[in-house]
N, C-alpha and C positions, 0 to 999 in steps of 0.2 A: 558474175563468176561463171563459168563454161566447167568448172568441172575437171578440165583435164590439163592433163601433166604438161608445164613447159618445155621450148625447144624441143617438139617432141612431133613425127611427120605422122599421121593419120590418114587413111583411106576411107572413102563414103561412095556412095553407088545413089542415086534418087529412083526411087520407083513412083510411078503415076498411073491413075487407074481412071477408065473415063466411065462415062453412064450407063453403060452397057454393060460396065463389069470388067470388060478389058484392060491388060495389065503389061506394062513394060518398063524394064529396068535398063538403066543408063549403064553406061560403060566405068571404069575406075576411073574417081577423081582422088586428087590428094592433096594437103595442105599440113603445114608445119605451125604449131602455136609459136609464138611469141616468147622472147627469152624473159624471163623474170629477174631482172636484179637484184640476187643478194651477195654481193660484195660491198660491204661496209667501207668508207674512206677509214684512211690511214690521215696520223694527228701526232703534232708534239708539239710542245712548250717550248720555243726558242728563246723568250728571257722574260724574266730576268734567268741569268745563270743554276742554275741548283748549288744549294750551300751559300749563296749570295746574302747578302745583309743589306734589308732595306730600309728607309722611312719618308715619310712623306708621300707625296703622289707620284707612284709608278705605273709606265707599262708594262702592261705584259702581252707577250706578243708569240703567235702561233703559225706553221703550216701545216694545210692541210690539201689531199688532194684527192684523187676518185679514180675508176674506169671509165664514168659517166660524169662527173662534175659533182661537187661540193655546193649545197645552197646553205650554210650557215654553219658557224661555230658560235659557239657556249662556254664562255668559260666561267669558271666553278674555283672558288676559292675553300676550300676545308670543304668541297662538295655541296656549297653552295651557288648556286647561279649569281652572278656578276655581271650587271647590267644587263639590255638587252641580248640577244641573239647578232652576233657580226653577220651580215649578209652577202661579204661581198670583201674579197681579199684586198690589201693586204692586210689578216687577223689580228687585230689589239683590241683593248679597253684599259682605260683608265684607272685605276685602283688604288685607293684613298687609304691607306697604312694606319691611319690614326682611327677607323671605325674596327680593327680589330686589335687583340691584349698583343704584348710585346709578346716575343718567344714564336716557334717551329709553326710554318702554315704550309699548308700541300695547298698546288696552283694545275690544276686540271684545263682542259679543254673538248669538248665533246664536240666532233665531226658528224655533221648529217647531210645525206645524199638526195635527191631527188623523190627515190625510192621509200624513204624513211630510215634508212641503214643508219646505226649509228657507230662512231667507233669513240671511246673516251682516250684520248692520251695517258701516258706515263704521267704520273705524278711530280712534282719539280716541288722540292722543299724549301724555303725559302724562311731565315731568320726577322722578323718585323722589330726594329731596335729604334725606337721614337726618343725614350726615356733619354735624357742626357742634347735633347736638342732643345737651344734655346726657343725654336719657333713651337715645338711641341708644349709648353708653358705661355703661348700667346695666340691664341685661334685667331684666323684672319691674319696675323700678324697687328692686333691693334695689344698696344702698349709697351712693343717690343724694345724699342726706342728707352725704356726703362730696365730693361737689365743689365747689368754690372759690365758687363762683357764684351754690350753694343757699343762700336764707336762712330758707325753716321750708320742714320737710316733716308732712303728717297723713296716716297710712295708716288709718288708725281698725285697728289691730292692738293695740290697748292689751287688758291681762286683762280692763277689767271698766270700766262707763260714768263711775264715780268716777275710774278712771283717766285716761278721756280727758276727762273735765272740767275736770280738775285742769291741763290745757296751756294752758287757754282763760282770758280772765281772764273772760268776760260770758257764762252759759247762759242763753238766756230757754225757757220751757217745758221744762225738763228729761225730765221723764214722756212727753213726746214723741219725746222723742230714742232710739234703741234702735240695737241692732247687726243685720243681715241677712246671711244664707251669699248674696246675690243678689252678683256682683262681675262686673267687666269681662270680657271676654275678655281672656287671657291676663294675669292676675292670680293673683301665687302665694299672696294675703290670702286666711283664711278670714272673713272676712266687710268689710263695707262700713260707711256709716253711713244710716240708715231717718229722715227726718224726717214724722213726720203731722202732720195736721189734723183736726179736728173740728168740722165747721159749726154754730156754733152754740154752742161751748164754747169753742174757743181760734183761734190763726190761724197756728199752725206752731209754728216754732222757731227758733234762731240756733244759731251758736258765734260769737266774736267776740272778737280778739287783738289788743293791742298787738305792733307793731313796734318793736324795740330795737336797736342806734339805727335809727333811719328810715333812708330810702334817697333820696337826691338826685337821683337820673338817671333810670336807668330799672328799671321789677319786670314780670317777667312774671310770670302766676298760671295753671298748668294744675290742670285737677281734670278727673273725671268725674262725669257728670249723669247720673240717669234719670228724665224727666219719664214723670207719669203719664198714663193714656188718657182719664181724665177728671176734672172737678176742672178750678176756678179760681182757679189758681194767681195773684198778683199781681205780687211780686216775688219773685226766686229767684239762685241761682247764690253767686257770691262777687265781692264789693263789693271795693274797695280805694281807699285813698284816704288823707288825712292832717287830723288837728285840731290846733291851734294852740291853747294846747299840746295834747300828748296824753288822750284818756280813754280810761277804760279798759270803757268802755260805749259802742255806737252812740248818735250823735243827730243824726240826717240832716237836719233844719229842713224839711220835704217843705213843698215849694211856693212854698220863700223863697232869692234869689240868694244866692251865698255873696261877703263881701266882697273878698275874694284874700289875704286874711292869716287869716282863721281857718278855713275847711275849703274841700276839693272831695271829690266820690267820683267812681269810675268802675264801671261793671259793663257787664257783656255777659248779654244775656237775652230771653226770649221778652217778642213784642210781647204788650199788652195782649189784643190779641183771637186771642192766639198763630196768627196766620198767617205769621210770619217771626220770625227772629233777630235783635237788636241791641244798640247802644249805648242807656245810660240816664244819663246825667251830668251832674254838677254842677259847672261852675266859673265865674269872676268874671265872664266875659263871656258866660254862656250868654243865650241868647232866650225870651223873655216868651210864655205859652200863652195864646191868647184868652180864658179868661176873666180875665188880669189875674194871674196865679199863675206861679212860676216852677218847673214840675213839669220831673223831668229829659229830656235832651233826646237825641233819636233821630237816628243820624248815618248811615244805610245806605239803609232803607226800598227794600231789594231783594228781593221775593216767594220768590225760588228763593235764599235764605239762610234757610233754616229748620232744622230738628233733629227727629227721629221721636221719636215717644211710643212707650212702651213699651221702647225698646233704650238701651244705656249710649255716650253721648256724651262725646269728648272737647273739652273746650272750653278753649283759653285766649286769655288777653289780656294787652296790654301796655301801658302809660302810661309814656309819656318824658317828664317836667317841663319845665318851659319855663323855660331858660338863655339870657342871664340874666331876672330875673324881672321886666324892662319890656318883654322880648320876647312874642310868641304863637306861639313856634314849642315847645309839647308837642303831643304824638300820642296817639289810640288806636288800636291794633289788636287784629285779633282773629282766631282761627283756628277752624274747625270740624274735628273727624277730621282731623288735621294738614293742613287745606289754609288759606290766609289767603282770610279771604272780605270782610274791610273792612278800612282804613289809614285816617286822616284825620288830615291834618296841615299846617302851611301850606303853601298852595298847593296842595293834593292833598286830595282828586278835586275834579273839576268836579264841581256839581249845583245847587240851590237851594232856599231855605227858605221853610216854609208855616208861621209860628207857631214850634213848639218843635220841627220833624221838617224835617233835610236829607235831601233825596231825592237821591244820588246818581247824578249824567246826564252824560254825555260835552258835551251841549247846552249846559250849564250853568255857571254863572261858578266858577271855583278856589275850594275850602274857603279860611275864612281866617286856619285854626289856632286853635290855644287854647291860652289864658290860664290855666292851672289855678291861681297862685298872683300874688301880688304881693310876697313876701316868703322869700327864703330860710328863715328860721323856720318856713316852712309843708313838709312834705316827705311821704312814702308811709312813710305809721307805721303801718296798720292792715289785717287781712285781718277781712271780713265774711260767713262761710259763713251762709246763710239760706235758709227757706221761710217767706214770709210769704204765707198765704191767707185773707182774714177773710172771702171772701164766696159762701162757698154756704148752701146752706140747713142747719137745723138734722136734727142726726145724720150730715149728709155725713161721708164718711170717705176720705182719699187721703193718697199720701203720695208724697215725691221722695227719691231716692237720691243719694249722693254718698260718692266713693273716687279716695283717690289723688291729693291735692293738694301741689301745691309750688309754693313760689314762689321766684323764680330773679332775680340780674340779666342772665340772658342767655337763648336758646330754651330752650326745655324739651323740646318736641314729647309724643308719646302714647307710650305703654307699647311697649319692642319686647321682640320674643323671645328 
């Protein structure tokens, strides 16, 4: 320590005196100390949302930025530290909903600079709402398969891939298909399910199941995803939906309206130019694509509903039928890391249509529900697990992950401890 005040110019003189006694003083010299940094980064909470309602394992996720650079964020749950120190953007941590009580939790972040400056973020309130989810009654997810509500479970836990082929009635690319030790967090399964591609050779793979008997109301469908970091992926996730009568093979008619007595499907999935997450659906009264084509139809188109590449994503969604079937009052929703990030149902949300993509806007005229069927005879018979990628180049190689799927008539939510 020198003592003296920063950014601050100072004048000194040297005098020297030799053996004799002799004395002579230098001319003015001068020098300026060095700036001191104390401007603390600036911090906030980007999500989950404030007033959101979560369960299961969420992120949460922060920016932060400096005059000189940011070495680390802290986030602090009720002003507790949560996990490690982030060292290095873009800021998240993982946070496990079931280690704290249901009810109000404040979600902090604490910015620190070089210097030591710190600054804490606004506070983000956030509801923790476990209670009422069937996974929240089965840690791990082992027993789940026993409650009332469940109607298939796949852990991909089977000995051997003949096994777990044998649950499915439709494999497309089998050779594709393989078992990974890669699994969720907090997952007690030694391994998951691996589907590839190969640009140029094939365009993924499936699994693909009747539903016996179908389901009239309503099916939720939770699984985990892990999209890859690179790779063009097309469609993905798990489809659901019902044929008139039933097969025991997909045949989606891509591009062609469904008449409301012989199929819809529903999925939740990364947009085409995967900049966000959505709805991708087929039912009797969906909307017409400019070029003349009935390709399925996008019900969100909100930028910050999206899903990271590389990490294991919980995803599900739900479809309630439309009772009785001259009505348009079915729904889809859909949750990310147990928080709902779309609903669309009659009346709900406001937004408006451009072609085959509602844009969800408070601005914007009331959804006007959907029609998914015309006929009792049409019902949710079918789970479609798939990676379909036909189009990178030849020799590409990628692949998506998926563990831990259930389908349920009632929440599921994500894996608790």
């Amino acid at each position: 320590m020198t003592g003296l005040t920063a950014s601050t110019a100072y004048h000194f003189r040297v005098r020297s005196r030799d053996a004799a006694g002799n004395l002579t003083v230098s001319g003015d010299f001068t020098f300026t100390t060095a700036a001191v940094d104390v401007t603390p980064p600036s911090v906030s909470v980007t999500a989950p949302a404030a007033g959101a309602t979560v369960s299961g394992t969420v992120t949460i996720s922060a920016t932060a930025s400096d005059n000189v650079g940011v070495v680390g964020v802290q986030f602090k749950v009720d002003g507790v530290a949560l996990g490690a120190e982030d060292l290095a953007g873009p800021y998240s941590v993982s946070w496990n909903t079931g280690t704290v009580a249901n009810g109000s939790h404040t979600l902090t972040a604490v910015a620190r600079d070089a210097a030591g400056n710190q600054k804490t973020s606004a506070g983000v309130t956030v509801t923790v709402s476990n209670a009422g989810s069937i996974a929240a009654l089965y840690p791990g997810d082992v027993g789940i398969e026993n409650h009332p509500d469940v109607v298939f479970v796949e852990r991909f836990d089977e000995a051997s891939l003949t096994a777990l082929f044998s649950r499915w009635d439709d494999v497309h690319n089998p050779s594709m298909l393989t078992f990974t030790t890669d699994v969720p967090a907090g997952s007690p399964l030694a391994h998951a399910l691996n589907i590839q591609w190969i640009g140029g050779q094939n365009d993924g793979g499936h699994l693909y199941r009747i539903l016996s008997p179908g389901v009239d109301d309503v099916l939720y469908v939770r699984y985990y995803i892990k999209y890859p970091t690179t790779g063009k992926y097309h469609h993905e996730g798990i489809w659901f939906g019902g044929y008139n009568p039933p097969l025991a093979y997909p045949f989606p008619k891509a591009g062609i309206k469904p008449n409301g007595d012989d199929r819809f499907s529903a999925s939740a999935e990364q947009s085409d130019d995967q900049s966000h997450f959505d709805f991708y659906d087929y039912w009797m009264n969906m909307h017409v694509a400019a070029d003349g084509n009935y390709w399925g139809n996008s019900m969100t188109n909100i930028p910050s509903v999206k899903v990271a590449n590389g990490v294991w994503t919980c995803v599900e969604h739900m479809v309630k039928l439309n009772n009785p079937v001259t009505a348009s009052n079915g729904e889809h929703a859909m949750w990310l890391n147990g928080t709902k990030v779309s609903d669309v149902g009659l009346g709900f949300p406001n937004g408006f249509w451009s072609w085959i993509t509602f844009t969800q806007d408070p601005t914007g005229s009331p959804f006007e529900g959907i029609r998914w069927r015309s006929t009792s005879a049409l019902n949710i018979n079918y789970l479609w697990l798939q990676n379909y990628s036909p189009d990178d180049p030849a020799g590409f190689t990628s692949s998506i992950k998926f563990a831990h799927v259930v389908a349920a008539k009632s929440y599921i939510g994500c894996l608790q401890p």
